[in-house]
SERO-4910 file (N, C-alpha, C, O; in steps of 0.05 Angstrom, whole numbers):
BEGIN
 pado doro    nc1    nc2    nc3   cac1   cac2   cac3    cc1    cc2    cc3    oc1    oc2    oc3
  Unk    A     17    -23      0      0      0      0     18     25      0     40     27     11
  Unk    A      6     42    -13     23     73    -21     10     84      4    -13     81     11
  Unk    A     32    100     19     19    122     36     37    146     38     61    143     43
  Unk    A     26    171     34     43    192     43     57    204     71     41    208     89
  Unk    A     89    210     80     90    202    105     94    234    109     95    252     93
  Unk    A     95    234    128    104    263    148    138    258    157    144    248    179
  Unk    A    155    266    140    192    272    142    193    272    175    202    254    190
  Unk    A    183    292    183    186    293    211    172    281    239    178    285    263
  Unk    A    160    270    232    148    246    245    154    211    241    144    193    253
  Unk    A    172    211    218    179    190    210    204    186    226    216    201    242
  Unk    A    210    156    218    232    146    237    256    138    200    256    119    184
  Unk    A    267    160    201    282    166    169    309    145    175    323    140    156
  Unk    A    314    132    199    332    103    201    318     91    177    335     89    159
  Unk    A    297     83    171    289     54    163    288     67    136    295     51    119
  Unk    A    281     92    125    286     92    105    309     97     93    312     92     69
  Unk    A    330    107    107    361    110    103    373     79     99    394     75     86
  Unk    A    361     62    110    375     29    116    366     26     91    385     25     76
  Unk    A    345     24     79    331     18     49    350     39     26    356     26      5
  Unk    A    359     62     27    373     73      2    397     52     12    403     34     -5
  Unk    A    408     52     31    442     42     36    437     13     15    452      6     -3
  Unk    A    409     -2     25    415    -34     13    414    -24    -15    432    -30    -30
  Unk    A    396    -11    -22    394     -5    -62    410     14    -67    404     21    -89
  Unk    A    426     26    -61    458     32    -77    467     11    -73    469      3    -96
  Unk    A    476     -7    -59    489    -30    -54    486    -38    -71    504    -35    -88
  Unk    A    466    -52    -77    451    -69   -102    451    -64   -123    459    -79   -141
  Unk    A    443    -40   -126    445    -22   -155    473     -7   -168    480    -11   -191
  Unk    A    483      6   -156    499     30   -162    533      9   -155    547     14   -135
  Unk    A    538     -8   -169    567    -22   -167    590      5   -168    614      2   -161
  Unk    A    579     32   -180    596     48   -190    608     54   -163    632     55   -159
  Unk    A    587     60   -142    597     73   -116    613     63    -93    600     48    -77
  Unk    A    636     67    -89    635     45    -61    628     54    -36    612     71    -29
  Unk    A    647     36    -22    629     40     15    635     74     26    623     87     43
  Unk    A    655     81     12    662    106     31    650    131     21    642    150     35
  Unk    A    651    129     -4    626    147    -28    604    148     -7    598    169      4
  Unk    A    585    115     -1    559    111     14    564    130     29    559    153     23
  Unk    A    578    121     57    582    134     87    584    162     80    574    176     97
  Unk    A    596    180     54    591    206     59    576    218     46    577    243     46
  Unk    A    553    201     27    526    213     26    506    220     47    494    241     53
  Unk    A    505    194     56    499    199     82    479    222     93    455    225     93
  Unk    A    505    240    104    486    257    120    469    281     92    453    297    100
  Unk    A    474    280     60    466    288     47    440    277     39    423    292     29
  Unk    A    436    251     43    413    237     42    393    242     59    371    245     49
  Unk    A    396    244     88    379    258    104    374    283    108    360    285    127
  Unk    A    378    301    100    376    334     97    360    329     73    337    334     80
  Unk    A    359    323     53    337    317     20    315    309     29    296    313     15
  Unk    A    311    296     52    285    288     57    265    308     73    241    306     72
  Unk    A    278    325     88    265    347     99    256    364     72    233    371     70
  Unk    A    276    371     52    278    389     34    250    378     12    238    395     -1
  Unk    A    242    348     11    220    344    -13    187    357      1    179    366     23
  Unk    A    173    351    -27    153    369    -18    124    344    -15    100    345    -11
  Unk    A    145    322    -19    127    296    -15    137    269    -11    148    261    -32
  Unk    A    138    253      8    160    229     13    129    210      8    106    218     13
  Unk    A    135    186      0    114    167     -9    132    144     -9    150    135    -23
  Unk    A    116    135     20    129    101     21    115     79     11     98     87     -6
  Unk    A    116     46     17    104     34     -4    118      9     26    140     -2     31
  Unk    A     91      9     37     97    -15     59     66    -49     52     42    -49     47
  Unk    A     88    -70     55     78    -90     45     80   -104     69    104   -106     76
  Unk    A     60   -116     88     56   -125    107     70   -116    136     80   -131    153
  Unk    A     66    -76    139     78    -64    159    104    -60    155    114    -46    172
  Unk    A    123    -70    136    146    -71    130    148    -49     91    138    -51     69
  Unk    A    164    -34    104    164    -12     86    188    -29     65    208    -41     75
  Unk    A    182    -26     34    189    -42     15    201    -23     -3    215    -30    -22
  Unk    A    195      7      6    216     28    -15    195     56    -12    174     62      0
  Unk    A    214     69    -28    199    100    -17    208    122    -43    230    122    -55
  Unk    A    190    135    -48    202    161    -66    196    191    -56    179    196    -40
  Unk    A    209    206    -65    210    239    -51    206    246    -82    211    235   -103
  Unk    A    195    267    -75    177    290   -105    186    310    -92    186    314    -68
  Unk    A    194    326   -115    192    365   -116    196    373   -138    209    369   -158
  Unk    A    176    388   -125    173    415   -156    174    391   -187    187    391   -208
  Unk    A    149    371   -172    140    355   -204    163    338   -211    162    327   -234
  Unk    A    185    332   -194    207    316   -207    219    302   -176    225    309   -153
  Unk    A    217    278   -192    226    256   -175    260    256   -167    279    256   -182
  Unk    A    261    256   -136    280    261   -133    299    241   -112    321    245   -100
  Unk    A    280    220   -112    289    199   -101    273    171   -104    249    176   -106
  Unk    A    278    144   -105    262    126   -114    280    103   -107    297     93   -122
  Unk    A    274     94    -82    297     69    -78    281     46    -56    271     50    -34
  Unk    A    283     18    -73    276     -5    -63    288    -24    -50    309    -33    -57
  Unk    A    279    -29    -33    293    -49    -13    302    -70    -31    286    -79    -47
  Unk    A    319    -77    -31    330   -103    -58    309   -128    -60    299   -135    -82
  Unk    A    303   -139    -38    278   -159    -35    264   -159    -56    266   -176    -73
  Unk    A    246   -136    -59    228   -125    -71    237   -110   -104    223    -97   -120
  Unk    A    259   -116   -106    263   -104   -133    252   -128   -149    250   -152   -143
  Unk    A    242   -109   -177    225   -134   -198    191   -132   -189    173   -133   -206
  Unk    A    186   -130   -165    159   -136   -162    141   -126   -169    120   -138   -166
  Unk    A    140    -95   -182    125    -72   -191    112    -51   -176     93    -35   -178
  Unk    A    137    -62   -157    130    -27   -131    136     -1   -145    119     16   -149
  Unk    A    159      0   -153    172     17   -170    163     18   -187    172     38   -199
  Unk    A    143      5   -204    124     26   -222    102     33   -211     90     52   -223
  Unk    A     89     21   -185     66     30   -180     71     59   -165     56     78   -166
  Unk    A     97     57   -152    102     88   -143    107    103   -159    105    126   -152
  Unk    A    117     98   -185    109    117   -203     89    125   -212     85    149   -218
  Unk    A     74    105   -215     39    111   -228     30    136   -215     17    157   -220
  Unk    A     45    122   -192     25    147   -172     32    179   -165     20    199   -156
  Unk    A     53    173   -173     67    198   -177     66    220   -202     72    244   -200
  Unk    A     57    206   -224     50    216   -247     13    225   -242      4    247   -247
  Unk    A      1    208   -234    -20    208   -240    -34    231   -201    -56    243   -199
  Unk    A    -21    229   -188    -38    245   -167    -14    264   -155    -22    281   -140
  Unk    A     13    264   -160     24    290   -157     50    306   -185     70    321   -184
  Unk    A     34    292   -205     46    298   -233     66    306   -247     71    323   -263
  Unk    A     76    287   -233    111    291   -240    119    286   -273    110    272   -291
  Unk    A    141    302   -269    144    300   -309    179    301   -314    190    304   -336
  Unk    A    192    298   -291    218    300   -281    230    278   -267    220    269   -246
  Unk    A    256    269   -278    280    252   -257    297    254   -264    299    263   -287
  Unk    A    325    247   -248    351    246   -254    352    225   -255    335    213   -241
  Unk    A    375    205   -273    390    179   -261    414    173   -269    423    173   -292
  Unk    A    426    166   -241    454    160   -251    457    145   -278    444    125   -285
  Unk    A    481    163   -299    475    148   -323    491    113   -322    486     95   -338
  Unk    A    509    113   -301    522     88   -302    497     65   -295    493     45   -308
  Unk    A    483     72   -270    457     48   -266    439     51   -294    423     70   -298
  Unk    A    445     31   -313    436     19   -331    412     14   -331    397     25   -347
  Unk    A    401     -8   -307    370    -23   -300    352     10   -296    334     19   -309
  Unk    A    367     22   -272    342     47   -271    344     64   -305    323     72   -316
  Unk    A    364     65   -314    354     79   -342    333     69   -362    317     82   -376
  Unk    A    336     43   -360    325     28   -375    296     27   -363    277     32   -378
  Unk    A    291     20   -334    260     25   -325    253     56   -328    229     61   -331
  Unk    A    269     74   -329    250     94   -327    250     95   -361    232    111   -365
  Unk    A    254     91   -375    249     95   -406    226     73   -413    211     78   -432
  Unk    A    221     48   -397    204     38   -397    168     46   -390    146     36   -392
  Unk    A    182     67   -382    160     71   -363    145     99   -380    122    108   -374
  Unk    A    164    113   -405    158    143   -414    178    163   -412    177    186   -420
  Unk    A    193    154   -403    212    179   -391    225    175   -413    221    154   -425
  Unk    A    247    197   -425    264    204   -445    287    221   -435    283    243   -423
  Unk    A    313    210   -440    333    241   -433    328    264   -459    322    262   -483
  Unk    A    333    284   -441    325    307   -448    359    326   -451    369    340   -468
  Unk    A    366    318   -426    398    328   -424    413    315   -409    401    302   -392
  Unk    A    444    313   -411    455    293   -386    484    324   -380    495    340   -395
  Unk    A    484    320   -352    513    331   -330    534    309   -335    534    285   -343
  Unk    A    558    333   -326    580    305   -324    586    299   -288    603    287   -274
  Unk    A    565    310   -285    578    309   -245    548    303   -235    527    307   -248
  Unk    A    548    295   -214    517    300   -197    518    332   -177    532    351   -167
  Unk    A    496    322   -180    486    349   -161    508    360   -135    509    385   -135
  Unk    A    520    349   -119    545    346   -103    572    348   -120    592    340   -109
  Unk    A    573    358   -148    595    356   -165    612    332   -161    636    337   -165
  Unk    A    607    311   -155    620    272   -158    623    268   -186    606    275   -203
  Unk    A    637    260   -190    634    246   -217    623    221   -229    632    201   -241
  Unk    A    594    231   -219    572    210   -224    559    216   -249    536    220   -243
  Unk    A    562    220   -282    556    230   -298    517    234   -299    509    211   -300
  Unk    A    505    243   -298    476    236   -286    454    250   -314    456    273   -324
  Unk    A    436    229   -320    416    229   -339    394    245   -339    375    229   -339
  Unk    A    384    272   -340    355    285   -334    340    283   -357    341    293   -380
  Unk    A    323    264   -339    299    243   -363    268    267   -355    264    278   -333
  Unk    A    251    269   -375    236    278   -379    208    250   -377    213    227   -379
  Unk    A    180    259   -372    152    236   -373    151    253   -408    155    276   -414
  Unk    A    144    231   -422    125    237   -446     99    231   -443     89    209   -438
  Unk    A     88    256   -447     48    252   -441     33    235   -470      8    230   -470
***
């Protein structure tokens, strides 16, 4: 079930434990010490979205995405649960009840480029750095209506 949470009433451990396992999983580009000093950049973004939307499957939260300003700015699944169609259903929902038409993705994670083009999205433009200037070359994909 999709539910919208309150950042500051949330317990942001359990969703911080969930990005740590899906970079793990996903992002081979990054290693452990890259992780540990996102970190505290990962938790400051979540105060900063203008909508956090988790996705808990038997009281056990299975992944979560953050929206602003219409563009998805976070989308990460507990590895368990990758494949199962959480990650499009939180998109659905994201398109369709807070109408997002925006994402970034690392251009090296392959699978997320490939699901979000699956899904409508198109690059529009790519950076050679991320947002933190890393040299994470990073993809800004556009929704086609």
């Amino acid at each position: 079930m999709i539910q919208q949470i309150n950042v500051h009433e949330y317990d942001l451990n359990r969703l911080l434990d969930i990005w740590e396992a899906s970079i793990l999983a996903t992002h081979n580009f990054i290693n452990r010490d890259a992780i540990d000093e996102m970190k505290p950049s990962v938790i400051t973004a979540f105060a900063a979205m203008d909508t956090v939307l988790i996705y808990e499957d038997h009281e056990s939260v299975a992944g979560f995405m953050g929206i602003k300003d219409h563009k998805i700015e976070m989308l990460f699944l507990d590895p368990v649960y990758r494949k199962s169609g959480i990650g499009k259903q939180l998109i659905e929902e994201a398109l369709q009840t807070y109408k997002i038409k925006y994402v970034d993705v690392n251009e090296q994670n392959l699978q997320a480029v490939g699901f979000y083009k699956h899904l409508g999205f198109k690059v529009i433009s790519r950076s050679e750095t991320d947002d933190e200037g890393r040299n994470y070359p990073i993809l800004h994909m556009e929704h086609e209506l």
